[in-house]
MARPAKE-994762 format. One record per residue (C-alpha): x, y, z; residue number from 0. Coordinates in steps of 0.2 Angstrom, whole numbers, plus 2048, in hexadecimal, padded with zeros to 3 digits. Layout:
<volos>
    X    Y    Z    n
    X    Y    Z  NUM
...
</volos>
This chain:
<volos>
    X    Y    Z    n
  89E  1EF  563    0
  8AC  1E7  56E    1
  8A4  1E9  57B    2
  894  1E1  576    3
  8A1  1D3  56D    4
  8A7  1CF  57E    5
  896  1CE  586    6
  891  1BF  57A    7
  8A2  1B7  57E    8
  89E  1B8  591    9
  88D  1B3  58D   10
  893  1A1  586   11
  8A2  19E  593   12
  895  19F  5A0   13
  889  194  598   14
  87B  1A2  59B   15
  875  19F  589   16
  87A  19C  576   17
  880  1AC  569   18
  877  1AB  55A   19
  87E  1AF  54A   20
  87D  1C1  543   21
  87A  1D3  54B   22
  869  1DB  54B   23
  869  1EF  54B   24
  85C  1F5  553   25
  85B  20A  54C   26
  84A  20F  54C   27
  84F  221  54C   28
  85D  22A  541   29
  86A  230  54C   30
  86C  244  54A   31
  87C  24B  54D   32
  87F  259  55A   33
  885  267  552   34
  88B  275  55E   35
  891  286  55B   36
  8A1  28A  561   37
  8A2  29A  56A   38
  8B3  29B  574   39
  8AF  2AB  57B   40
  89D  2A9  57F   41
  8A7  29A  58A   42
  8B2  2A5  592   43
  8A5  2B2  596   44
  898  2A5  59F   45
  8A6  29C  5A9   46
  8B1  2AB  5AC   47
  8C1  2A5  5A7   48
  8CE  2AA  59A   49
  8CF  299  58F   50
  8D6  29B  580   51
  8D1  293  570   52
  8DD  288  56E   53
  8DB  27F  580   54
  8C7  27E  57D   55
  8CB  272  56C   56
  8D6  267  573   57
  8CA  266  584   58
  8BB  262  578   59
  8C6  257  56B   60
  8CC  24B  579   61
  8BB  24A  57E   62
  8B6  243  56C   63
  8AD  252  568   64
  8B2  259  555   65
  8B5  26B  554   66
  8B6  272  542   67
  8B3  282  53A   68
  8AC  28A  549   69
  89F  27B  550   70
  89F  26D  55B   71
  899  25C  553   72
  894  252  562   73
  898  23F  564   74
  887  232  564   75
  88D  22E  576   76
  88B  23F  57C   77
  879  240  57A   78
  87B  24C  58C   79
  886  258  580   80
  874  264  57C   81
  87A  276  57B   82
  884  283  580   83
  885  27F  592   84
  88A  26F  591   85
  899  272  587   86
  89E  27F  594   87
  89C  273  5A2   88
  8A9  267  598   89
  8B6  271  594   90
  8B5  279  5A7   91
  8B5  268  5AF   92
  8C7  262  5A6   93
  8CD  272  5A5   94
  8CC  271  5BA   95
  8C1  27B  5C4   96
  8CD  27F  5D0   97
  8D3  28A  5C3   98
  8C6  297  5C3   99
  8CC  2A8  5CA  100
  8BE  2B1  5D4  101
  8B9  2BF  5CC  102
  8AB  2CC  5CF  103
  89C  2CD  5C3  104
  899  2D8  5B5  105
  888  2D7  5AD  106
  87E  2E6  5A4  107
  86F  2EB  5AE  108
  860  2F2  5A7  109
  855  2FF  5AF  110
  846  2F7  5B7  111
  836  301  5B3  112
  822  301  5B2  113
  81A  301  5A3  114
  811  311  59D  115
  800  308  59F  116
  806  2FF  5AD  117
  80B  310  5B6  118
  7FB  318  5B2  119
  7F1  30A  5B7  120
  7F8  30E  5C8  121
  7F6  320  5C5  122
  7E1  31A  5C3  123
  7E2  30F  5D4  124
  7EA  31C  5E0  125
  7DC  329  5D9  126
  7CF  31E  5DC  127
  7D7  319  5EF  128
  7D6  32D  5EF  129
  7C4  32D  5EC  130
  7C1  321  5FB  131
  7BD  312  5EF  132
  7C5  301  5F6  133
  7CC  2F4  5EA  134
  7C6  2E3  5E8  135
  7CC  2D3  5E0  136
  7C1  2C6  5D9  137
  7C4  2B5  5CE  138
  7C3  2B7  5BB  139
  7BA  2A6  5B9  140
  7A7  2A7  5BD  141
  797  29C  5BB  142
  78B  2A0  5AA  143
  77E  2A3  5B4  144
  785  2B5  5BA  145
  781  2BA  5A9  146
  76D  2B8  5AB  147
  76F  2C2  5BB  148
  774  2D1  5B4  149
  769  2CD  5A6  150
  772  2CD  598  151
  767  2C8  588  152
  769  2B3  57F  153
  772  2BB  572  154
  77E  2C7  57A  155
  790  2C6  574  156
  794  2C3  585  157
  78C  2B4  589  158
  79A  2AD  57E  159
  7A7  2A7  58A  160
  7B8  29D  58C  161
  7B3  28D  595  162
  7BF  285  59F  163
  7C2  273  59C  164
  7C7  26D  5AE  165
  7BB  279  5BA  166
  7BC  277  5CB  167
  7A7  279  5CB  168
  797  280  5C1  169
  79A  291  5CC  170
  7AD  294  5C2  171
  7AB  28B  5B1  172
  7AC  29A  5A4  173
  7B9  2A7  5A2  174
  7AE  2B8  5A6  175
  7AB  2C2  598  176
  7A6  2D2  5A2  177
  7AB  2D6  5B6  178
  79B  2DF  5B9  179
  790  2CD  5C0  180
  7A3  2CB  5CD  181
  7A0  2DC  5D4  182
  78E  2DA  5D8  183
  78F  2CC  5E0  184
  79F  2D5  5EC  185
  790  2E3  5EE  186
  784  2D6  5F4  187
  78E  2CC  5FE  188
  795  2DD  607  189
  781  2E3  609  190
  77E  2D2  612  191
  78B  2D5  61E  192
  781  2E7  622  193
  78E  2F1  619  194
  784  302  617  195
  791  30D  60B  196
  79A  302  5FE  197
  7A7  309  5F2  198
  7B0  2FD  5E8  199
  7BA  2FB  5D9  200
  7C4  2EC  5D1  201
  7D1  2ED  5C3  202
  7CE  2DB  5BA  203
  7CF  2D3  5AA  204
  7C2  2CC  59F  205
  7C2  2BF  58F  206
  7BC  2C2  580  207
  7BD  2B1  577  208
  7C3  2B0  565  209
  7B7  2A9  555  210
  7C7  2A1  551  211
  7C7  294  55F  212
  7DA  28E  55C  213
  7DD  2A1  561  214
  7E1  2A7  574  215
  7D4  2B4  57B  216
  7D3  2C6  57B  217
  7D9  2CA  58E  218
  7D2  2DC  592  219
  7D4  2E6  5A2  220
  7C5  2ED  5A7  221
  7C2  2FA  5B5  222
  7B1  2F5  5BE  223
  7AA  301  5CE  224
  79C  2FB  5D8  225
  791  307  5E6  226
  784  308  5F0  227
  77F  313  601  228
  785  326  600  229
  787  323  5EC  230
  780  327  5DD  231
  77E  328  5CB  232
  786  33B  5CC  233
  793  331  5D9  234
  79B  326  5CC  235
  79A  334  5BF  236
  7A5  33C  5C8  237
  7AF  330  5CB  238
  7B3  32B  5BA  239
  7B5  33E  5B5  240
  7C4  340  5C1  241
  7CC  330  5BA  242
  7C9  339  5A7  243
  7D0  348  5AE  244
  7E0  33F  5B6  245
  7E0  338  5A2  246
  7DE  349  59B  247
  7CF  344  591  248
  7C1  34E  58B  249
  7B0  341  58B  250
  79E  341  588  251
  792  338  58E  252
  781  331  588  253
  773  32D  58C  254
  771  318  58C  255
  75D  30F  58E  256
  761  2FE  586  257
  76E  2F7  593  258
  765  2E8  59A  259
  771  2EA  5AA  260
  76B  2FC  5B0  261
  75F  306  5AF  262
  75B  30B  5A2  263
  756  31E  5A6  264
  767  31D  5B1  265
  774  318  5A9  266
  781  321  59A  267
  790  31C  590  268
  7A0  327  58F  269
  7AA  32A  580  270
  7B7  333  579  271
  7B8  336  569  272
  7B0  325  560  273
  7B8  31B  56F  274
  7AD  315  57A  275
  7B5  317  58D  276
  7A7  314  598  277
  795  30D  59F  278
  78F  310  5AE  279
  77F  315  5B7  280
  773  30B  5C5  281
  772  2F9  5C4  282
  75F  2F5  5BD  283
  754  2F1  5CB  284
  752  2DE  5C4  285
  763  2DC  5C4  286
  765  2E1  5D6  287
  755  2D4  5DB  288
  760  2C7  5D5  289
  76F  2CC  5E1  290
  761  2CB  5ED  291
  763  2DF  5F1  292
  756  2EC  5F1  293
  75E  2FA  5F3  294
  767  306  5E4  295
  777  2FF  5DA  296
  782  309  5D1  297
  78F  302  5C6  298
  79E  308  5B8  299
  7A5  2FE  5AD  300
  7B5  306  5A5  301
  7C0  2FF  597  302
  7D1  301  5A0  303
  7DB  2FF  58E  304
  7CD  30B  586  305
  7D0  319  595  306
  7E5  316  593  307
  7E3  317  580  308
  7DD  328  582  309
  7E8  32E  590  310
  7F6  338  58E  311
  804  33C  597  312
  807  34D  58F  313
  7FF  357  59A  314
  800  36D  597  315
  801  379  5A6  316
  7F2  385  5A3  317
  7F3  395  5AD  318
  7E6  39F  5B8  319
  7DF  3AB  5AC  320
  7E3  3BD  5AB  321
  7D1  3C2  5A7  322
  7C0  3C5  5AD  323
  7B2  3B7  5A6  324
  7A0  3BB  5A2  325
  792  3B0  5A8  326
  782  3AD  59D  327
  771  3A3  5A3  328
  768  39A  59A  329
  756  392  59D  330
  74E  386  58F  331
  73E  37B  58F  332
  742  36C  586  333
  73C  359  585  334
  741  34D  591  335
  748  344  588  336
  754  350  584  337
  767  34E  58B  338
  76D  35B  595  339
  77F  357  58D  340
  778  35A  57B  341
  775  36C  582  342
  785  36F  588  343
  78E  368  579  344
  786  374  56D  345
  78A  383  577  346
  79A  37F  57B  347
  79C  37D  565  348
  794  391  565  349
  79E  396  572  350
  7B0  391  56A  351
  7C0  395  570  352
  7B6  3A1  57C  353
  7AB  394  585  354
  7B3  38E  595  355
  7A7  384  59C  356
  792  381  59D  357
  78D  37D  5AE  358
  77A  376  5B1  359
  773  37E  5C3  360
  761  379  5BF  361
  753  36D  5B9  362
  742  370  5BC  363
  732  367  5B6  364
  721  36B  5BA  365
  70F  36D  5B5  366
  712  37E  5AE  367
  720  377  5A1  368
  715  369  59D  369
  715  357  59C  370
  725  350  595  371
  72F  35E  596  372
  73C  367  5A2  373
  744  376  5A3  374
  756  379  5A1  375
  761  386  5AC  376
  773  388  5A4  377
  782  394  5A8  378
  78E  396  59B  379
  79F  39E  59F  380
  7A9  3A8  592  381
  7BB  3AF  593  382
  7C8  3B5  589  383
  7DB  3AF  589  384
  7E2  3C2  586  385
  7D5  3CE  589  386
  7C8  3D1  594  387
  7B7  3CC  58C  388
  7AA  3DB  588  389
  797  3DC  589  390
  798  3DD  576  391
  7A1  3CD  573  392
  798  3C4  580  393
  786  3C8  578  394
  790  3C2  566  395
  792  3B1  56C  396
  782  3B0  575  397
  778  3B3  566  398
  781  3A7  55E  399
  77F  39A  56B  400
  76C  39E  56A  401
  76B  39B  559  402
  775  38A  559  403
  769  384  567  404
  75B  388  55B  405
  762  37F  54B  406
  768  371  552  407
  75C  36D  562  408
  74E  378  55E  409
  752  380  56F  410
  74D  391  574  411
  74C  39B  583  412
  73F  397  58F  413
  732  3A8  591  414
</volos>
């Protein structure tokens, strides 16, 4: 107030102008204290020094700063007084820097580590490097129209995307909702460039937006591989069996006709348990004419959080076996439509314990097993953990099998 007192008295000595009667406070906003805690030896351990208490009240007392019952009540003129560090760089800079002794640094340290999804997510890309599949890297913003290339129906959940509010073009507007239409377009762009054997595979990230707008969108990772030349179906089921082996997962796989996006006597979906894992198969000729290719596709998409859900890390050491197996054939006539796998399934439920693997070694169709239909070869191995396997028990189990073929499939063997 003196100060602004003395301007008014300056103001009329020079004749620069006339003081009118009466002070107007201009206070729009109520003035809210500062209120800081005092930490002396949060102070101490920031600046490295050995103030005491007693030194710091004073420092911050002479500098108009209140200091009771363990905070600091900041003047109005110390609006640059904000938190912690400011008080520290006060009471250092009139205590004297020149005062600080040099001291080396202690700090705890925390081990540095991978996360387990992160370390089995490198665990899934050195396999497929193994496997002689080359990684690629593709932008998670595409163009709408890349969902009518792989066909995707008006009313697929899919179509619903995040759209981005500043795009740098049509081509990159939306947020992709699946990382099939990005591989593709790699594929086709690689068979324009006369590429003759193609093995790809990208680790990316898909959006799922939320019904409640205000909400951020599901991020997932998804595992996408794209093939053509020396590839085929069997190619990338073999593939995504060795990455549910290095999971230590035990999948089925069933038959899919309704997938707009392949074709639909070529493509499956894996599961394990009720979780679906997997689809994959060749891309449905339509969809490759739109990539402008006429040669086979072949394509996985794999739920990268649905594969690491059912991983495990706990892994068993199971030794070579002591015992002689026994081999069984098997020949059915079946319908067509009939899945090899739902074969395999049952006869590995007959088998039990005993059952340590059905292996298919032959499919034959023909005019003398009829239209519709073809015939079935299996080989079912069966062992025993601590004894070697007799004829007898053998023929027990294969009975049962036979009968469990008949109940549940209607199977029986072929004359």
């Amino acid at each position: 107030m003196a100060g602004l007192l003395r301007a008014c008295e300056l103001v009329e000595l020079l004749d620069a102008g006339d003081v009118v009667d009466g002070v107007i406070d201009v206070y729009p906003t109520k003035w809210e204290q500062t209120v800081l805690p005092f930490t002396p030896a949060r102070y101490n351990a920031f600046l490295g020094t050995d103030i005491s208490e007693q030194q710091m009240i004073d420092i911050l007392t002479a500098l108009d700063c209140r200091v009771e019952d363990g905070k600091i009540y900041v003047p109005s003129f110390r609006a640059d007084l904000a938190c912690m560090n400011d008080i520290a760089e006060e009471i250092m800079r009139i205590y004297g820097y020149d005062k600080i002794v040099s001291t080396k640094i202690v700090a705890e340290t925390t081990e540095g580590g991978r996360t387990p999804k992160q370390a089995f997510g490198i665990q899934v890309e050195n396999a497929l490097y193994g496997m002689g599949i080359d990684e690629i890297q593709t932008f998670s913003f595409i163009s709408p129209k890349y969902y009518d290339k792989i066909r995707l129906p008006e009313d697929s959940a899919l179509r619903r995307s995040v759209v981005i509010s500043n795009p740098l073009g049509e081509d990159t507007s939306v947020m992709r909702t699946t990382a099939l239409p990005s591989m593709l377009e790699v594929l086709a762009r690689n068979m324009n460039f006369n590429n003759e054997n193609v093995r790809l595979f990208e680790m990316g990230s898909i959006y799922l937006p939320d019904r409640d707008s205000s909400k951020l969108p599901y991020e997932g990772k998804m595992l996408t591989l794209g093939m053509y030349g020396d590839a085929d179906f069997y190619t990338v089921k073999g593939v995504i069996e060795n990455l549910l082996a290095l999971a230590a997962a035990k999948a089925s796989y069933t038959a899919v006709t309704n997938n707009p996006s392949y074709h639909p006597g070529r493509c499956a979906e894996v599961t394990v348990g009720d979780k679906k894992i997997a689809t994959f198969g060749q891309i449905h000729p339509k969809v490759a004419e739109n990539y402008g290719i006429s040669a086979p596709l072949y394509a996985a998409e794999i739920d990268f959080d649905a594969l690491f859900a059912v991983s495990t890390a706990d892994k068993h050491y199971k030794p070579l076996p002591k015992y002689p197996a026994i081999t069984r054939d098997f020949s059915f006539v079946c319908d067509e439509a009939l899945e090899v796998g739902q074969i395999i399934a049952v006869m590995q439920k007959a088998g039990g314990k005993n059952a340590e693997g059905v292996k298919l070694f032959d499919i034959y169709r023909g005019e003398k097993i009829g239209a519709n239909k073809k015939s079935v070869s299996l080989r079912l191995t069966l062992r025993a953990d601590d004894h070697t396997m007799t004829v007898e028990d053998a023929e027990k189990i294969t009975k049962k099998v036979l009968f469990l073929l008949e109940k549940e499939l209607g199977l029986t063997l072929r004359g």
